[in-house]
C-alpha positions in Angstrom: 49.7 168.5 56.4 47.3 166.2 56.5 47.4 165.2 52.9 51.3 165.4 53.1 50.9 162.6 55.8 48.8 160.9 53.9 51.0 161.1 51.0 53.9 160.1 53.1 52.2 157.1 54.5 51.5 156.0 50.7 55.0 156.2 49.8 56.0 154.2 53.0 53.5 151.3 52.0 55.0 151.4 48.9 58.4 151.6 49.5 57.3 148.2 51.6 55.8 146.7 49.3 58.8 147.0 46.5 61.2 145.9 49.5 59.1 142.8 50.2 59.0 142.3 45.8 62.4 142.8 46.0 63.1 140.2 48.6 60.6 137.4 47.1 62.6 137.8 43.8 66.1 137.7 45.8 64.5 134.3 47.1 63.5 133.2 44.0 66.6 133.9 42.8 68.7 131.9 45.8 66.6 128.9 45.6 67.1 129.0 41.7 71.1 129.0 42.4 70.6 126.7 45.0 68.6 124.2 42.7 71.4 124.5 40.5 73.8 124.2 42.9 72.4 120.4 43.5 73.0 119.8 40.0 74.7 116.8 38.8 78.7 116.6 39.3 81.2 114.3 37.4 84.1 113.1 38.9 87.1 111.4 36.7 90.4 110.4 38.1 93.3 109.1 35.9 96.7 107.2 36.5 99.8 109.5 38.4 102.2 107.3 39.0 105.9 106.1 38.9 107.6 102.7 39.5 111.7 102.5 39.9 113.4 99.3 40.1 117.2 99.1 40.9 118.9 96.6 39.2 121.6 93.8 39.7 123.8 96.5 37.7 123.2 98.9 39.9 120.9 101.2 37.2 117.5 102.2 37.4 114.6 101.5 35.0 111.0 103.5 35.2 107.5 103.0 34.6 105.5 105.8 34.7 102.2 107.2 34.0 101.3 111.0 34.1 97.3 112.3 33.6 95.9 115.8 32.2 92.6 117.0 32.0 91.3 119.5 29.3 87.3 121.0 29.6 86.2 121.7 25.8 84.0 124.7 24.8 82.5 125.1 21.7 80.8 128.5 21.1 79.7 127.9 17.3 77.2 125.5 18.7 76.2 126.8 21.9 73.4 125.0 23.2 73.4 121.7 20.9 76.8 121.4 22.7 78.0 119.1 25.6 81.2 119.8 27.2 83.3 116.6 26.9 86.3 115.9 29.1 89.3 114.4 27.5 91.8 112.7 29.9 95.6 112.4 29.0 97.6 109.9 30.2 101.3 109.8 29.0 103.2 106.3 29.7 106.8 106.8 29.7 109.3 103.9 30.3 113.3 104.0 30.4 115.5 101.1 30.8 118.3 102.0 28.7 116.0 103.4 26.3 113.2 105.6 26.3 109.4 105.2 25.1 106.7 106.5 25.3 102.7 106.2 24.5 99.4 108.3 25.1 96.2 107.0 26.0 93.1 109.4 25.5 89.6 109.2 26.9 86.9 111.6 25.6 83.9 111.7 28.0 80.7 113.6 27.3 78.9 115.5 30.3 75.6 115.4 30.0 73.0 113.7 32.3 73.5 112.6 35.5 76.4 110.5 34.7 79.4 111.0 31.5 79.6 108.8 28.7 82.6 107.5 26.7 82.7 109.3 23.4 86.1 107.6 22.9 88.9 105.9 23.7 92.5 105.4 22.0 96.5 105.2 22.3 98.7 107.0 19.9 102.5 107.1 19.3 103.9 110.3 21.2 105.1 111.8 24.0 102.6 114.3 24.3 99.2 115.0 23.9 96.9 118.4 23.6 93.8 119.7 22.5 94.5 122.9 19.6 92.6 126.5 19.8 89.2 126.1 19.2 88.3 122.6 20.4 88.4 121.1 17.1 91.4 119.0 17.0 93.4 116.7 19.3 97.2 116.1 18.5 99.2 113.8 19.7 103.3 114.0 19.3 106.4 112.9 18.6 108.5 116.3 18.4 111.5 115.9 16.0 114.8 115.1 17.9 118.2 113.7 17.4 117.5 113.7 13.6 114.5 111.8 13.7 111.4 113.3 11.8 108.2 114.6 14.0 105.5 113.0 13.6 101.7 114.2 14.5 98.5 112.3 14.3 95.5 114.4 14.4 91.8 113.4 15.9 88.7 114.7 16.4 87.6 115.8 19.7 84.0 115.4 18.6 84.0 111.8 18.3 87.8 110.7 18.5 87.9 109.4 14.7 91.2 109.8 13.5 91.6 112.2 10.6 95.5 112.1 9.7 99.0 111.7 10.0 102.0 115.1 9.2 105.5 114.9 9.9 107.7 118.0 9.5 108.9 120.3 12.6 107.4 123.3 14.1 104.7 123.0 16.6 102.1 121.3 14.2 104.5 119.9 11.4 103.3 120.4 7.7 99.6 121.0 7.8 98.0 124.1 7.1 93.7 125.3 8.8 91.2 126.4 7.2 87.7 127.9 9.2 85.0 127.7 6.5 82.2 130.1 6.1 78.9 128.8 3.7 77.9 131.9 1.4 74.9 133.1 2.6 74.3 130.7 5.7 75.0 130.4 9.0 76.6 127.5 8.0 80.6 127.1 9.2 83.1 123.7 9.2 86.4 123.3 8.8 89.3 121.8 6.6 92.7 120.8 6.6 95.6 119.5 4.6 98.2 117.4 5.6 101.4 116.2 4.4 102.8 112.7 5.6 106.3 112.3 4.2 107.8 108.6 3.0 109.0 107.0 6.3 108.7 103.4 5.1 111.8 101.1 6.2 112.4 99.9 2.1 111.6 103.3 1.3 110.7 103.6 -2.4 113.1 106.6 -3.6 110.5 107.7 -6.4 107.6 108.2 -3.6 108.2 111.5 -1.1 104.8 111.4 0.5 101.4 111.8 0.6 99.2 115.0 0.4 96.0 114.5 2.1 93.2 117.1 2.4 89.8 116.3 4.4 87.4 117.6 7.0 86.1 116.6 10.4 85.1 113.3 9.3 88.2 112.2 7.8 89.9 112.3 4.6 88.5 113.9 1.3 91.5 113.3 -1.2 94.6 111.8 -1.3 97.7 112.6 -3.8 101.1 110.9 -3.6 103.9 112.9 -4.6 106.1 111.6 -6.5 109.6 112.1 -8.4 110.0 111.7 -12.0 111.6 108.5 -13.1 114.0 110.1 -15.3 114.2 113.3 -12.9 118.0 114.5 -12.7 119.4 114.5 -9.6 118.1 116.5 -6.7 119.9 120.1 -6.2 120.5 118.9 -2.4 120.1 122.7 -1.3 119.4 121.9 2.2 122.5 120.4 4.1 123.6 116.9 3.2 119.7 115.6 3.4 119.2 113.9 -0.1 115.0 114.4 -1.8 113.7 111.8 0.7 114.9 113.3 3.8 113.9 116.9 2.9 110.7 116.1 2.2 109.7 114.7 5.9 111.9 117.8 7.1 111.5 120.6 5.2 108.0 120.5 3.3 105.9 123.2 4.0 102.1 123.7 2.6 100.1 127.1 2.0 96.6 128.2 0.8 97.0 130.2 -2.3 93.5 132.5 -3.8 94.4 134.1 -7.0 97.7 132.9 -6.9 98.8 134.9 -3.7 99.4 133.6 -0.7 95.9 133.7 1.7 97.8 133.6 5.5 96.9 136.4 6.8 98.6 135.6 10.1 102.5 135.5 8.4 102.5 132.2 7.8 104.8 132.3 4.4 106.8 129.8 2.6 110.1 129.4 3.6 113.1 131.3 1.5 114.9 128.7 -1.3 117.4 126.8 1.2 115.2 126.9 4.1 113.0 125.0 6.5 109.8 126.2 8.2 110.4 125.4 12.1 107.3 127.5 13.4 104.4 126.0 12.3 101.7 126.9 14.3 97.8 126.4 14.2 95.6 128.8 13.1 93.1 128.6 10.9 92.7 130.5 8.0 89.1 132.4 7.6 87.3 131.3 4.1 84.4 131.5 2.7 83.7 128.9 0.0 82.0 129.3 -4.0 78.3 129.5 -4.0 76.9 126.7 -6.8 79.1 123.5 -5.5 78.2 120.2 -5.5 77.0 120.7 -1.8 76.5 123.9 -0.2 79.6 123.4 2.5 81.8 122.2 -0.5 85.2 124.3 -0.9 86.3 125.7 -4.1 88.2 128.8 -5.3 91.1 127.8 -3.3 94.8 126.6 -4.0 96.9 124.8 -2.0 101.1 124.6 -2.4 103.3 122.9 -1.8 107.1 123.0 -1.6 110.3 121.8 -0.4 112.8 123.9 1.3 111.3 127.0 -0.1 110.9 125.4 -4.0 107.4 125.1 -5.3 106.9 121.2 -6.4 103.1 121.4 -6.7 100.1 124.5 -7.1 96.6 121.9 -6.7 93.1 123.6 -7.0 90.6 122.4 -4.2 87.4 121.9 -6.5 84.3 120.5 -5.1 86.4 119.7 -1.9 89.1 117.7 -4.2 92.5 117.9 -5.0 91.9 118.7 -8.7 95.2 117.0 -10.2 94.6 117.1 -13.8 94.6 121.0 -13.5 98.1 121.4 -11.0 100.9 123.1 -12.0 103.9 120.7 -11.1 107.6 121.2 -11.3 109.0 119.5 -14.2 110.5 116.6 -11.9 107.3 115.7 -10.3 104.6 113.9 -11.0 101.1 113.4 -8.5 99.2 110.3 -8.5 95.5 110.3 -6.8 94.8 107.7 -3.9 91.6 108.9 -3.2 
C-alpha cells in the first residue's frame, strides 16, 4: 500500500506538472495570437456616391460613382507573395446618354502601411479580377450591336498587356498555365484577338492577333484579306468580313493538330458564333531545348471566323512562327512584332 501511495503520489506530481506544461504553452500560445493580433491593419475607403440634378425640362441627369474591393491570393508563390488590394470604382453618368469609366488602384500590403503598385482608368462598365489572381479585365459587354471590348492588366504590377473584342464573358482570347520541363518553374500566356474598329476602317485589315505573357506582348500578326480575295461567303447574318471578324472570331490551342481544351472549349460549328467564352487556362508544359527555359513551343494556335479556319500559327520560341502557318487561300498575315 505504501508503495501504491507512493506510486500514486508520483503520478499526481506528474499529472501537475504536464497540467502546468500544458498551461505555459496555452500562454505562450495566447500571447503569440495576441502579438499578432496587434499586427498592422490597412484601411482603404473608395468613392459611393450619386448626384441627381433635375432640369429646367423637367428630366434628370446622374453622376455616380460605385467602389469594390477584391483581396488577391497567390498560392504558386506563397511566401515571396504580398496580398495587394485592388479598389474598383465605376463612374457612370446619364444625361440623355450613358457613359461610363473605371478607375483601378492596386495597393500592396506589406509593412506597416500599403503602397500603390498602380493606378489607371479604362473604358468599361465593369471591372473584375479573373480565377487565379493573374489578370484584371475591364469591360464593355457587347450591346445594341456594338462590339465588346476587353482590356486586360496585370494584377502584379498594373501594366497593361492587351486589348480583345468578341462576346462571351472574356471575348476572343484563349489561357494558357505553363509548366517548365523539369522545374518548378510555371508562367503563363495568352493570345488575343483585337478586331478592326478603326472609324476609316481599311476593308483589307480584320485585326490583330497578339500573343504575349505577363509582361506584355510577345508577337503581333495582322490578319489580313487577300487583295484579289473574292467576295466573302457572308454565312453569318447580313454582317459583311469586317463585322464578323470583331463578332464572331474565336481562337483555340491546337497540339498535333487536335484541339488541346480540355474544358469543352471548341470552335464554333460553320455559321456560328462563340457567345460563352470563359477563362480558364489551359495546363501546358513547354519543349525542353528553347531559346530560354520558360519559352513555349510545340503548340498551335487557330484561328477562325464563324466556325471557318482562316489561320493554323505555330508558337516557336514563344513567337507566332508565320512563315510556317497554314492560311486559307484568301488570307494573308503580316508580322508587327
Amino acid at each position: 500500500m505504501k508503495s501504491q501511495r507512493v506510486h500514486g503520489h508520483s503520478t499526481g506530481r506528474l499529472r501537475t506538472c504536464r497540467v502546468a506544461l500544458a498551461l505555459c504553452v496555452c500562454s505562450g500560445l495566447l500571447i503569440q495570437f495576441a502579438v499578432a493580433d496587434r499586427s498592422p491593419g490597412y484601411t482603404v475607403t473608395g468613392p459611393s456616391e450619386a448626384h441627381v440634378q433635375r432640369k429646367s425640362d423637367g428630366s434628370y441627369k446622374i453622376q455616380a460613382q460605385e467602389s469594390r474591393f477584391w483581396l488577391t491570393h497567390d498560392y504558386r508563390r506563397q511566401a515571396r507573395f504580398s496580398p495587394r488590394l485592388i479598389t474598383t470604382t465605376t463612374n457612370w453618368s446619364w444625361d440623355g446618354d450613358e457613359q461610363y469609366s473605371v478607375l483601378v488602384t492596386i495597393d500592396e500590403l506589406r509593412g506597416r502601411t500599403t503602397r500603390q503598385i498602380a493606378k489607371f482608368s479604362d473604358p468599361g462598365t465593369t471591372g473584375q479580377i479573373l480565377a487565379g489572381d493573374v489578370y484584371y479585365l475591364t469591360q464593355q459587354p457587347p450591346c445594341c450591336a456594338d462590339t465588346g471590348h476587353y482590356y486586360f492588366r496585370s494584377v502584379d504590377t498594373g501594366a497593361f498587356l492587351f486589348s480583345a473584342t468578341g462576346n462571351g464573358d472574356v471575348g476572343t482570347t484563349a489561357f494558357l498555365y505553363v509548366h517548365a520541363p523539369g522545374t518548378h518553374v510555371e508562367t503563363d500566356r495568352w493570345v488575343g484577338f483585337e478586331g478592326n474598329a478603326a472609324t476609316d476602317s481599311d476593308p483589307t485589315l480584320l485585326g490583330d492577333i497578339r500573343y504575349g505573357d505577363l509582361k506584355g506582348v510577345l508577337s503581333d500578326v495582322e490578319i489580313r484579306v487577300k487583295s484579289d480575295a473574292p467576295p466573302w461567303p457572308r454565312s453569318v447574318g447580313d454582317w459583311d468580313e469586317l463585322e464578323a471578324a470583331k463578332e464572331c472570331s474565336f481562337v483555340q490551342w491546337l497540339e498535333a493538330g487536335k484541339p488541346r481544351s480540355s474544358f469543352g472549349r471548341k470552335r464554333p460549328a460553320a455559321g456560328g458564333c462563340d457567345l460563352k467564352s470563359e477563362y480558364q487556362p489551359e495546363p501546358f508544359t513547354s519543349l525542353a531545348g528553347n531559346t530560354h527555359p520558360t519559352a513555349v513551343s510545340g503548340i498551335e494556335l487557330e484561328y477562325s471566323i464563324a466556325g471557318e479556319v482562316y489561320a493554323t500559327i505555330p508558337i516557336v520560341n514563344d513567337h507566332l512562327d508565320v512563315d510556317h502557318a497554314q492560311l486559307a487561300s484568301r488570307i494573308a498575315l503580316v508580322t508587327i512584332h
